[in-house]
Rosetta silent file (secondary structure, phi, psi, omega in degrees, C-alpha in Angstrom):
SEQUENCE: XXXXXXXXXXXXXXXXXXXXXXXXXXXXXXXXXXXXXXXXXXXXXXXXXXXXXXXXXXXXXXXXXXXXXXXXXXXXXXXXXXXXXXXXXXXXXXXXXXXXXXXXXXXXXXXXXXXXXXXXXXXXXXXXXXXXXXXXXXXXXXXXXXXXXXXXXXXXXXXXXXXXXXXXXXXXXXXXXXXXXXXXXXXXXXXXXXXXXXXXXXXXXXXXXXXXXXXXXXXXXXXXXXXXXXXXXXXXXXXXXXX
SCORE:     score description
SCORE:     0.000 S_00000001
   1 L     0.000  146.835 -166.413  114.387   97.492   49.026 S_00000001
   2 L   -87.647  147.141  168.418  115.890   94.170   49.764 S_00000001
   3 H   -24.109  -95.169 -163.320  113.516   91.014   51.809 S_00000001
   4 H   -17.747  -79.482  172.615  115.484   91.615   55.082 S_00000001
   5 H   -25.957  -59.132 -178.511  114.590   95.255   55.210 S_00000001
   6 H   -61.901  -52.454  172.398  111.074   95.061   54.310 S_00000001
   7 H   -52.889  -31.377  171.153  110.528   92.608   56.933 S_00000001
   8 H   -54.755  -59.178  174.670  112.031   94.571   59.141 S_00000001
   9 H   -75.994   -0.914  152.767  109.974   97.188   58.755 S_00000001
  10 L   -84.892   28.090  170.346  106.510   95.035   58.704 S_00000001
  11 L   -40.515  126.844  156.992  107.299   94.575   62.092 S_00000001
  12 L  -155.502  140.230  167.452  103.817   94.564   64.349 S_00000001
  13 L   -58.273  107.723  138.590  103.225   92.963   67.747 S_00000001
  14 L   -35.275  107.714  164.119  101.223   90.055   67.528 S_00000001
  15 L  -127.236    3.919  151.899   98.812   89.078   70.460 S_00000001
  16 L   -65.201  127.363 -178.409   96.356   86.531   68.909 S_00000001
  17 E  -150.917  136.551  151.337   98.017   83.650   68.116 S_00000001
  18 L   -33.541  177.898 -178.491   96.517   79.627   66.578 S_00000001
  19 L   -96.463  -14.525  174.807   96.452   76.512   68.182 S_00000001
  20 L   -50.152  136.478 -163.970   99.488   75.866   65.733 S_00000001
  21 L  -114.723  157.107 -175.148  102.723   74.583   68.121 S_00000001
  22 L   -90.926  128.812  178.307  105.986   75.901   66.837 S_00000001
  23 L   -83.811  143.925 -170.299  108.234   72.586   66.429 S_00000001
  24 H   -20.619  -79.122 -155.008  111.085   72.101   68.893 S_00000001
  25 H   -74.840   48.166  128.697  114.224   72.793   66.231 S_00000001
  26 H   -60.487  -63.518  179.037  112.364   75.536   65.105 S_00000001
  27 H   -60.386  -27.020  176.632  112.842   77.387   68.349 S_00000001
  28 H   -53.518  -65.983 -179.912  116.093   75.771   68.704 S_00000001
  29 H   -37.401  -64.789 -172.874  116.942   77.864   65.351 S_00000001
  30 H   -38.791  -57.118  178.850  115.432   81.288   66.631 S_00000001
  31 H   -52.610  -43.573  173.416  118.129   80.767   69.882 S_00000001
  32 H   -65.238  -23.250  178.650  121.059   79.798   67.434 S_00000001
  33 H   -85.654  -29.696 -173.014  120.023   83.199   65.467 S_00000001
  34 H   -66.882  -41.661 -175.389  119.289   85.257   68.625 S_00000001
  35 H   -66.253  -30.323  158.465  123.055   83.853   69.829 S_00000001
  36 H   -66.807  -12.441  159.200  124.459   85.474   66.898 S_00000001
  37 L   -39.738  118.083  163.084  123.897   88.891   68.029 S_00000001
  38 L   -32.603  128.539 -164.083  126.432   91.271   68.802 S_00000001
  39 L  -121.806  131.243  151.587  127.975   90.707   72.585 S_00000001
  40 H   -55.800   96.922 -173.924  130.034   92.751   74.345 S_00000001
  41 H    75.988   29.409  157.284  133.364   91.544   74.637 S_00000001
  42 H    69.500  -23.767  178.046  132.239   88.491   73.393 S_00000001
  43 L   -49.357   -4.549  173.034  130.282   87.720   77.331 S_00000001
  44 L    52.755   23.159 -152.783  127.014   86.515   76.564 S_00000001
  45 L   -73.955   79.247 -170.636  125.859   88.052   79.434 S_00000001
  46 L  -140.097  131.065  143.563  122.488   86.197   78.685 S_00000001
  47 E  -134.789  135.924  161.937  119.789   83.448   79.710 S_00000001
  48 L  -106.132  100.795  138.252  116.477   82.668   78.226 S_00000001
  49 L   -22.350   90.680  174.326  113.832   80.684   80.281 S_00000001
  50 E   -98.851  126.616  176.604  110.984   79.009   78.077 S_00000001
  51 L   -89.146  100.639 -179.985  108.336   78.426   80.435 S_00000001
  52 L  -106.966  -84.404 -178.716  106.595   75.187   78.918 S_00000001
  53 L    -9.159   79.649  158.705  104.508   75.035   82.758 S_00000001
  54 H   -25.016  -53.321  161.166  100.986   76.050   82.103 S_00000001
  55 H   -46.386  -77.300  168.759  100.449   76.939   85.614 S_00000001
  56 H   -25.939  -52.924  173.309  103.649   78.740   85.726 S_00000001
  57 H   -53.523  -75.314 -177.176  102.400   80.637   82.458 S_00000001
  58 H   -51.500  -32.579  176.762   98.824   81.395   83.834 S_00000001
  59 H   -93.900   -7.005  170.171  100.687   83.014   86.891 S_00000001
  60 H   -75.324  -40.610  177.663  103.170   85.071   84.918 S_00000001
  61 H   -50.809  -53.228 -170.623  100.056   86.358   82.950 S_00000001
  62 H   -71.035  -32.826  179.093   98.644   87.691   85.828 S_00000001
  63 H   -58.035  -41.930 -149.817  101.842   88.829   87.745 S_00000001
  64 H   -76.110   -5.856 -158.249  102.296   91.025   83.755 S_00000001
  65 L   124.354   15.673 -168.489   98.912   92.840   84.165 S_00000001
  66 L    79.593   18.397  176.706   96.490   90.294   82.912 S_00000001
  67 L  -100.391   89.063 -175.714   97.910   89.584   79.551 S_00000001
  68 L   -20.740  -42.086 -138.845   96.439   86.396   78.492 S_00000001
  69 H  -101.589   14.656  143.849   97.491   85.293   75.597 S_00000001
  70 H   -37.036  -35.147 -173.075  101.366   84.922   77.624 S_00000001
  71 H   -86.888  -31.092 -169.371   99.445   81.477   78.555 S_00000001
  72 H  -130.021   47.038  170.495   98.208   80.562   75.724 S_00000001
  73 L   -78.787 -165.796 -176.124  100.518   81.732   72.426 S_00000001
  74 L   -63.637  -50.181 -167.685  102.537   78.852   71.197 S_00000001
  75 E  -121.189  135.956  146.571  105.816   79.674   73.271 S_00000001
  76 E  -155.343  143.577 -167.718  107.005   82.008   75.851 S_00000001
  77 E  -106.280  145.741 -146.233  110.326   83.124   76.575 S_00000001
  78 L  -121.558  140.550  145.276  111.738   84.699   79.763 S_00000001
  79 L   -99.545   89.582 -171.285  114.605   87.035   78.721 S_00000001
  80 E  -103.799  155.143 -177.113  117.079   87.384   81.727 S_00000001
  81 E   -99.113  113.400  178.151  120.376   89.854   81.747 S_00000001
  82 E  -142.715  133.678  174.699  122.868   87.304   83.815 S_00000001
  83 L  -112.933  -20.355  108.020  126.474   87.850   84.773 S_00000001
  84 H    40.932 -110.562 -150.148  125.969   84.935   86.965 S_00000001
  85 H   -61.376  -40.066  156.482  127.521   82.978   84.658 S_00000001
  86 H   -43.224  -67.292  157.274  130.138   85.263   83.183 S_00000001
  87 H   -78.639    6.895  175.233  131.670   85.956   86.605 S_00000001
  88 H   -82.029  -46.191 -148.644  131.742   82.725   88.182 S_00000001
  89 H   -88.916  -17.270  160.268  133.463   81.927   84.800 S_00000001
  90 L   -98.584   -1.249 -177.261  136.016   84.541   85.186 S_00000001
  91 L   -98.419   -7.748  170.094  136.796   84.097   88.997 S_00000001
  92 L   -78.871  -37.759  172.215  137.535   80.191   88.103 S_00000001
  93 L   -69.130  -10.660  164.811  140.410   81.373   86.344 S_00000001
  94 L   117.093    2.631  179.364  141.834   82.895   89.008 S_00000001
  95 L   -74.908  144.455  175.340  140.928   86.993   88.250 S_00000001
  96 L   -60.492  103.964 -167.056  140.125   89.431   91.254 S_00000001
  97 L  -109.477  117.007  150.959  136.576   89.633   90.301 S_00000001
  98 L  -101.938  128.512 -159.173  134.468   92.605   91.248 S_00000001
  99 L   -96.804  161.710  172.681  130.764   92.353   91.414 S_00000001
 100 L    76.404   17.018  149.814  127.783   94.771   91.059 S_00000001
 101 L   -85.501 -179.524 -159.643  128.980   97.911   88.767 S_00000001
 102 L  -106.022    6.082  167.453  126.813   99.697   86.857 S_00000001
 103 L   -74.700  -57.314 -170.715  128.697   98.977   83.759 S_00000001
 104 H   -59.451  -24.557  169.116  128.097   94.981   84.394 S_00000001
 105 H   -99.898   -0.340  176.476  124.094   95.757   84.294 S_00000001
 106 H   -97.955  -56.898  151.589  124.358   98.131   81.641 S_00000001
 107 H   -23.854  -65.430 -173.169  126.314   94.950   79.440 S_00000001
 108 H   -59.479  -44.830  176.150  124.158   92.522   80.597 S_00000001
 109 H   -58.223  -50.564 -153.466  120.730   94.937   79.772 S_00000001
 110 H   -94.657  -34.367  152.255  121.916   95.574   76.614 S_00000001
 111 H   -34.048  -56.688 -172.602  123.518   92.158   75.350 S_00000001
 112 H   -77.688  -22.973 -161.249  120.159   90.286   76.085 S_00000001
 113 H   -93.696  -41.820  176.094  117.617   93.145   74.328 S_00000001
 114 H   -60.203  -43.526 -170.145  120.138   92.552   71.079 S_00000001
 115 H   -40.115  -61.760  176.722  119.855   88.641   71.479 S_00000001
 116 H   -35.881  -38.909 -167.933  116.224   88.934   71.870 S_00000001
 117 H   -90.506  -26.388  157.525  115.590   91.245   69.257 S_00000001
 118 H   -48.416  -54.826 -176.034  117.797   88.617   66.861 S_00000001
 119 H   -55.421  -33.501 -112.254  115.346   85.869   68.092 S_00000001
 120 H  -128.199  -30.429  178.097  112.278   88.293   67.706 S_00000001
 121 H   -62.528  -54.561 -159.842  113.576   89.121   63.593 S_00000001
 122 H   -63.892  -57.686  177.656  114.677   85.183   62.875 S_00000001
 123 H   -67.935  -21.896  172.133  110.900   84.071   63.740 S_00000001
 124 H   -60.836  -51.232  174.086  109.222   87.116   62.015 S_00000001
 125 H   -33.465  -56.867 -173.521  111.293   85.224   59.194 S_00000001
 126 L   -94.018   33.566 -171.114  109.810   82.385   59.611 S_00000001
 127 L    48.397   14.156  155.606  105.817   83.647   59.486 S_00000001
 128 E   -57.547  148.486  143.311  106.195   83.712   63.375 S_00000001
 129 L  -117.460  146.280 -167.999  104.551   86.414   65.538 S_00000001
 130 L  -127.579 -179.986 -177.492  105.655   87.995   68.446 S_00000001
 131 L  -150.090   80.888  159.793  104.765   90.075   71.122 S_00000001
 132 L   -21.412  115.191 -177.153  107.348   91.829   73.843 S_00000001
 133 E   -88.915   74.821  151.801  106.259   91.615   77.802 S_00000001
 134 H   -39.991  -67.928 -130.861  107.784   94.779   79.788 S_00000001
 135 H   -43.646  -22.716 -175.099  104.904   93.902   81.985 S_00000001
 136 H   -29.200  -50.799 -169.714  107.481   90.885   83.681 S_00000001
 137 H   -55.703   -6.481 -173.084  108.719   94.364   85.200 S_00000001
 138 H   -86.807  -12.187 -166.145  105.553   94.791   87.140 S_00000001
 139 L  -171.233   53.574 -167.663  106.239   92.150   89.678 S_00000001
 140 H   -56.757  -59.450 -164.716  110.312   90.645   88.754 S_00000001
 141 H   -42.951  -46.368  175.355  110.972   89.834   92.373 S_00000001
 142 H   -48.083  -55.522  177.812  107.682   87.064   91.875 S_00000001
 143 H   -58.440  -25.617 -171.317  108.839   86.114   88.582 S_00000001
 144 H   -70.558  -62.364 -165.043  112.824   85.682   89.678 S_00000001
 145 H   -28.038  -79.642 -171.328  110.864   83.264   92.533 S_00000001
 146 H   -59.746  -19.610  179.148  109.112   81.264   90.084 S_00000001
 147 L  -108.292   24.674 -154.215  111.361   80.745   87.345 S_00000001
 148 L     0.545   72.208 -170.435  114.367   80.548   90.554 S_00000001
 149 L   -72.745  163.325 -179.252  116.804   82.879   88.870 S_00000001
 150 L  -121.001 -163.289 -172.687  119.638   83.112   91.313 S_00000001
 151 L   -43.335  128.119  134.645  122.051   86.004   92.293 S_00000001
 152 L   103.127  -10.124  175.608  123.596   88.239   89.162 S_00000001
 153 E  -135.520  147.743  162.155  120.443   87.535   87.030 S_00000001
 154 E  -133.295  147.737 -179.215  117.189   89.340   86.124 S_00000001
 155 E   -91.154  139.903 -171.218  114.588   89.291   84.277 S_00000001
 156 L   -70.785  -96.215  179.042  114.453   91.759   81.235 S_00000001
 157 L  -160.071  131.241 -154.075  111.390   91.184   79.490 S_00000001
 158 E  -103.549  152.697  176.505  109.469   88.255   78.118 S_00000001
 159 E   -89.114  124.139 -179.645  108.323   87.498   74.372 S_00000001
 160 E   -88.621  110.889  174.456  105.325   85.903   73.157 S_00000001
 161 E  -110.142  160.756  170.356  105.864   83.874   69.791 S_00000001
 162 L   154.962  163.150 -164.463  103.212   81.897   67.835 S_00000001
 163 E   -49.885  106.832 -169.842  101.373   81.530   64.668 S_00000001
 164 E   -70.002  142.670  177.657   99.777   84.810   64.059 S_00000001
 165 L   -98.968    8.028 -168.019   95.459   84.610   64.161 S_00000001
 166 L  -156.298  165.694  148.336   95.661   88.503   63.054 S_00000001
 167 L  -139.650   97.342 -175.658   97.917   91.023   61.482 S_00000001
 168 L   -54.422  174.558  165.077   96.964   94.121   63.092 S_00000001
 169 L   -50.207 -178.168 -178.667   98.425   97.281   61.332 S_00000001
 170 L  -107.242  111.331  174.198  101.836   98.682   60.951 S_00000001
 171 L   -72.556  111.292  170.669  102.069  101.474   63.677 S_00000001
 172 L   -55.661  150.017  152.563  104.193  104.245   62.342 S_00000001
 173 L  -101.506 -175.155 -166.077  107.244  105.518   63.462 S_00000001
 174 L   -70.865  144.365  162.383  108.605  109.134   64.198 S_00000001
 175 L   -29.748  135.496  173.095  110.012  110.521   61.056 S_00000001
 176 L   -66.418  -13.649 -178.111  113.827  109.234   60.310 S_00000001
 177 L   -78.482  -68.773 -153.164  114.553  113.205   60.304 S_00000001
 178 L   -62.257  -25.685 -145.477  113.194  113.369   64.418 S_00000001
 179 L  -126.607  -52.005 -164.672  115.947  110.073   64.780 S_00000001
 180 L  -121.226  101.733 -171.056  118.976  111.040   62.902 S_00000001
 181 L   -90.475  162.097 -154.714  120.578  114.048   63.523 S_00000001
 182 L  -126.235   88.547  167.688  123.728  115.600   61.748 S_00000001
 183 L   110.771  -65.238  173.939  126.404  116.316   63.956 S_00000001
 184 L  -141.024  141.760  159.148  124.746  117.389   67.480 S_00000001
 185 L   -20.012  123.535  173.402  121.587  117.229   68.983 S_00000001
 186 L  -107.550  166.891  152.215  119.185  119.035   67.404 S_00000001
 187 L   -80.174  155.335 -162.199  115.576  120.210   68.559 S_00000001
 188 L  -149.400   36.465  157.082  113.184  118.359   66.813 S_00000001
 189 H   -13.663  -80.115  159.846  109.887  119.764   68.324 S_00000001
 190 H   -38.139  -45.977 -174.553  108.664  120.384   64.885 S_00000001
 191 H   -97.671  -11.702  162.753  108.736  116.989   63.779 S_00000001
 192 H   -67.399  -88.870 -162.707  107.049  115.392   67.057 S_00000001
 193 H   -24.379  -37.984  163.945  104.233  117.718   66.192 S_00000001
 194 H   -60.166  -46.948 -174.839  103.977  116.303   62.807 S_00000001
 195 H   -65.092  -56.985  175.427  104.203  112.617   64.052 S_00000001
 196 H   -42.817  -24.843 -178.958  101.551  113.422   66.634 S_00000001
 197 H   -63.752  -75.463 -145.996   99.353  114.422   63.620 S_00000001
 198 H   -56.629  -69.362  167.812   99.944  111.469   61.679 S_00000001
 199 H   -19.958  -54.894  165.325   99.644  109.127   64.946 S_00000001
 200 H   -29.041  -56.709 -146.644   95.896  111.047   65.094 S_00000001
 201 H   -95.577  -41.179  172.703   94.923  109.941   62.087 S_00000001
 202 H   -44.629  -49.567 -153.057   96.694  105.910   62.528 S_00000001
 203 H   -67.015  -45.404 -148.839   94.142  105.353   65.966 S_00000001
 204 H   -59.643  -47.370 -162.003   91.533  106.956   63.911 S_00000001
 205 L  -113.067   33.226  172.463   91.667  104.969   60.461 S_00000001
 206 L  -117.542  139.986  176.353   92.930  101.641   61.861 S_00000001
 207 L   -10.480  131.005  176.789   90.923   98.433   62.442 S_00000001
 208 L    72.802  -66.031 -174.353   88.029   99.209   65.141 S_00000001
 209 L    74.826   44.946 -173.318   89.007  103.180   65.169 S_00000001
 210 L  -124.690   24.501  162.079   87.850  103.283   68.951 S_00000001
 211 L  -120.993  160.412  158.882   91.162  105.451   70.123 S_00000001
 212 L  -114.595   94.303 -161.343   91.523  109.067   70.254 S_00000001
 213 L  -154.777  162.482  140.641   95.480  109.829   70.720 S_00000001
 214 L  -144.681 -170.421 -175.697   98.769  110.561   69.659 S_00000001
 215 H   -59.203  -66.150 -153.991  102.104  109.714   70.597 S_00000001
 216 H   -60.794  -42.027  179.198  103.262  112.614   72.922 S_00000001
 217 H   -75.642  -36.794  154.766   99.910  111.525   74.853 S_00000001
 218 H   -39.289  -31.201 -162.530  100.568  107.712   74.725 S_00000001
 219 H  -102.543   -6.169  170.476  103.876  108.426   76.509 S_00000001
 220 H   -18.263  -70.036 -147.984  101.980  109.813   79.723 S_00000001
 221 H   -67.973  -39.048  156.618  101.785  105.962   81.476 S_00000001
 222 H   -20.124  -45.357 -134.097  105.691  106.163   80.879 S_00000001
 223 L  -147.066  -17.232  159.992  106.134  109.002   83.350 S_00000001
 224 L   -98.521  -75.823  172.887  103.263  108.285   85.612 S_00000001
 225 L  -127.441   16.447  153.026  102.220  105.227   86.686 S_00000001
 226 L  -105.070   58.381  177.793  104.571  102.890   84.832 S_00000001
 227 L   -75.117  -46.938  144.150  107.157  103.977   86.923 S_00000001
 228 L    92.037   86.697 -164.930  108.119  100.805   88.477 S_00000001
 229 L   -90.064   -8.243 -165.119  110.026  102.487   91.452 S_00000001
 230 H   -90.715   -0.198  163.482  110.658   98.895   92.866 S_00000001
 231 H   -46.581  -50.069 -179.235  113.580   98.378   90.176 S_00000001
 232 H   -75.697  -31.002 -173.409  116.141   99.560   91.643 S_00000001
 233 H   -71.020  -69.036 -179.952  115.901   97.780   94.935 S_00000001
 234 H   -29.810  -28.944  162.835  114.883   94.707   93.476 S_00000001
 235 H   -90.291  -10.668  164.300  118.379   95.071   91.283 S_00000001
 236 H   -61.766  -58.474 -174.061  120.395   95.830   94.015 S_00000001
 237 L   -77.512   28.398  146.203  118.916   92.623   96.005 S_00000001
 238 L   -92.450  -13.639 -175.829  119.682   90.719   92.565 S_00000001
 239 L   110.555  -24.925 -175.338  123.656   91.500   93.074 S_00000001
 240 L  -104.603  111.826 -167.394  123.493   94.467   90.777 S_00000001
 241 L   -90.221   14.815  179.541  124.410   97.184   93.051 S_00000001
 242 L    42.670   52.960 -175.097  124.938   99.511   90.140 S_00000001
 243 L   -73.183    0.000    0.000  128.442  100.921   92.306 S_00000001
């Protein structure tokens, strides 16, 4: 299997990170590789916010859930979905512009999770580790406030990078059979049961070995209480009325 690949697949979130500082055109690099990402239509429908404010940092941890080490890895990056800039930039040309479909947040969501995910390979590359924030989502309006995103942008979710202090295991995924199906949707039942096994046996024989799980139970918080029912208004009162 070729380098690229392999890295790709030692993927693991990183939430321990050194006292080691990333140097500026390092990060500078990550952004020119994250900007190479496929775009829709070429729009960019992107911004990233690095929050260099300690304070600012220490209150984003806590807005995420408590997750600490947001304050103190080397870097962290705010990933916002913004059309902001994209439709200002077509209504200067003189186009009819309509704002707030559900196509323009479905672009914008999905533009910035490739960029990110460019950004999140190009530092694994570089013996960086990183760690995805959903948690942003627990409290966005606070976070738009503090980082003053304006109309037409939100934030997606932010990324921890820094020097890894640990490299926890590689969490399997579901079987490539359970993923890639031949023709039409298939049921694939069978092979979640099998993953759930396997999953069993990862909590069990991995560093500390102090969970009892599997995936299909793992996805509970999903479907319960990480519902985050305050999304939609908060993206409506962001501009994206999803019409």
């Amino acid at each position: 299997m070729n380098p690229t690949i392999e890295l790709m697949k030692s993927h693991r979130s990183i939430r321990k990170f050194t006292e080691q500082r990333i140097p500026r055109e390092t990060l500078l690099e990550l952004i020119r590789a994250g900007q190479s990402a496929a775009t829709s239509s070429h729009v960019q429908a992107y911004s990233v916010i690095h929050v260099t404010n300690p304070t600012n940092r220490e209150r984003i941890a806590e807005l995420a859930g408590g997750q600490d080490y947001i304050a103190h890895c080397s870097d962290f990056l705010v990933f916002c979905a913004d059309m902001k800039r994209p439709t200002e930039a077509s209504e200067r040309t003189g186009a009819d512009v309509t704002r707030g479909m559900t196509e323009q947040l479905l672009v914008a969501s999905v533009d910035t999770a490739l960029m990110a995910q460019n950004v999140a390979l190009a530092a694994e590359s570089e013996g960086l580790g990183i760690c995805y924030i959903g948690g942003i989502r627990n409290n966005p309006e606070a976070i738009s406030d503090l980082l003053r995103l304006p109309k037409h942008v939100y934030p997606v979710f932010g990324m921890c990078l820094g020097y890894p202090a640990d490299q926890p295991d590689i969490k399997p995924r579901l079987p490539v059979e359970t993923i890639l199906k031949q023709d039409v949707y298939e049921n694939d039942e069978e092979h979640v049961s099998a993953f759930d096994a396997s999953m069993q046996r990862y909590y069990s024989e991995r560093k500390g070995g102090n969970k009892a799980s599997d995936w299909s139970h793992n996805l509970t918080p999903l479907f319960d209480t990480k519902l985050r029912p305050h999304m939609r208004d908060f993206l409506i009162e962001r501009g994206f009325e999803m019409k």
